[in-house]
N, C-alpha and C positions, 0 to 999 in steps of 0.2 A: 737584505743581503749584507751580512757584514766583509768588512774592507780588511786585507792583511798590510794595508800604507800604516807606517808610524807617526801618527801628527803631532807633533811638538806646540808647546804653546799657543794650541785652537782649542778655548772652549764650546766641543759641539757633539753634537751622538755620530760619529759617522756611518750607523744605523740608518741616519735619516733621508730624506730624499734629496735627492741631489738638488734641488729648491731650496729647501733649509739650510745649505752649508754657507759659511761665510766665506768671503773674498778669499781668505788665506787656507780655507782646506782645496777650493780650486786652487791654488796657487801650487798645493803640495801634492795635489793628485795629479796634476799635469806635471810638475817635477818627477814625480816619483812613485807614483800611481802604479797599481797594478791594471792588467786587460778590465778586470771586472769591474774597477771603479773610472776608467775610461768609457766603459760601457755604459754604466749610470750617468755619466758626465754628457755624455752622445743623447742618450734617451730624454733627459732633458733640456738639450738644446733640442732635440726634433719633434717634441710637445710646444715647444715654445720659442719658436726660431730668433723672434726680438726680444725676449723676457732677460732678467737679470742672468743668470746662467751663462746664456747667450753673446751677452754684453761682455762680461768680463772674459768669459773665454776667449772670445776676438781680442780683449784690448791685452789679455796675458803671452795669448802664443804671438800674437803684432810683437813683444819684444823678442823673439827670435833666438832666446836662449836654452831650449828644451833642447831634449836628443830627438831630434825627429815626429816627437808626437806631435807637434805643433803643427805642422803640416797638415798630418790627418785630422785633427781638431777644425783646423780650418775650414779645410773641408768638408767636413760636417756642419759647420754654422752655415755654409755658403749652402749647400746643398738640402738643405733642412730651410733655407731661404726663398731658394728657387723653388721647391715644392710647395711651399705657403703660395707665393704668387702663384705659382702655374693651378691651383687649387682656385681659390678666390679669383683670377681671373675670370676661370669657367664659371662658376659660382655668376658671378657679373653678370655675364655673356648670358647665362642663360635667361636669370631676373630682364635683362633689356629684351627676350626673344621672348618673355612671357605676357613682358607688358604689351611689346607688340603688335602681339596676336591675342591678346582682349580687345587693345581698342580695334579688329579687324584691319590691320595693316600689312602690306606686301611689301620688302625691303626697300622695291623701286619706290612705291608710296611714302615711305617715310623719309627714305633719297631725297624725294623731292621737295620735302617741307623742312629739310636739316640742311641743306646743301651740302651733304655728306651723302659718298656714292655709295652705292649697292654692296658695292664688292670691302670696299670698309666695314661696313656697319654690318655684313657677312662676318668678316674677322674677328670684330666685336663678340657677335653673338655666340661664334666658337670657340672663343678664348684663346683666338690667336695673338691677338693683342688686346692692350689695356687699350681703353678709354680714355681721352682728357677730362679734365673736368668740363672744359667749355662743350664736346660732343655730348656728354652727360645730358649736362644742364640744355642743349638744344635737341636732344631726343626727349628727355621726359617733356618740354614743354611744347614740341610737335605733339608729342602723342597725348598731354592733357590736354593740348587746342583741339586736335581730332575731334576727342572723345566729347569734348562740350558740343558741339558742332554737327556729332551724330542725329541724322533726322529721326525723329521718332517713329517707331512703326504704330500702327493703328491698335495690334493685338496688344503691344504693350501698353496703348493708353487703357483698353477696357479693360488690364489685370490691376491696375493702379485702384 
């Protein structure tokens, strides 16, 4: 898509993806940018909510000297943010509800071997909320103890 912005003193294709431009064609497209190359600027922050793009966009419109677009850029990094979490959260939530229920566990069962209640580790599972690391590291190693710990059925020793 080519850009109708004038860049002065940026050697770069502004052909190219909004990835490949340097610090100072952001610089010039949030100055002076048209819709389309705010467009492009948007798409990849919302491919890449922490990626360099991303980065400098927040630390450009943080100086608070644009006409307004700074604002909605902002917005867009924050919002392009929260959707990565709310995404990987569930993601989480579901890998913890997967493991779960391999090792044949019931939330109160593993409540009980995490000292982490049902209705937590519910929320977990939904992606209502993140996990600490300590919940983590004491779910997986409740439910790798389980699973060592599983008695063996008889069918399963004669397929061995």
């Amino acid at each position: 898509m080519a850009t109708s912005t004038v860049f002065r003193n940026v050697d770069f294709d502004p052909a190219d993806s909004a990835d490949a431009w340097p610090f100072e064609a952001i610089v010039t497209v949030i100055e002076r940018g048209s819709i389309g190359d705010w467009r492009r600027l948007a798409a990849a922050i919302l491919d890449d909510p922490w990626g360099r793009v991303a980065q400098q966009t927040a630390a450009i419109t943080a100086w608070g000297a644009h006409s307004g677009i700074e604002a909605l850029l902002t917005e867009v990094v924050a919002a392009a943010r929260r959707r990565f979490r709310e995404r990987h959260r569930r993601a989480a939530g579901e890998r913890l509800r997967g493991m779960r229920a391999a090792a044949g566990m019931t939330l109160v069962e593993l409540a009980g071997v995490t000292g982490l209640t049902p209705a937590l580790l519910s929320r977990y599972e939904n992606g209502q909320v993140s996990p600490t690391l300590d919940s983590v590291a004491r779910i997986e190693y409740a439910i790798n103890r389980c699973r060592r710990r599983a008695p063996v059925k008889e069918s399963d020793v004669a397929t061995r």
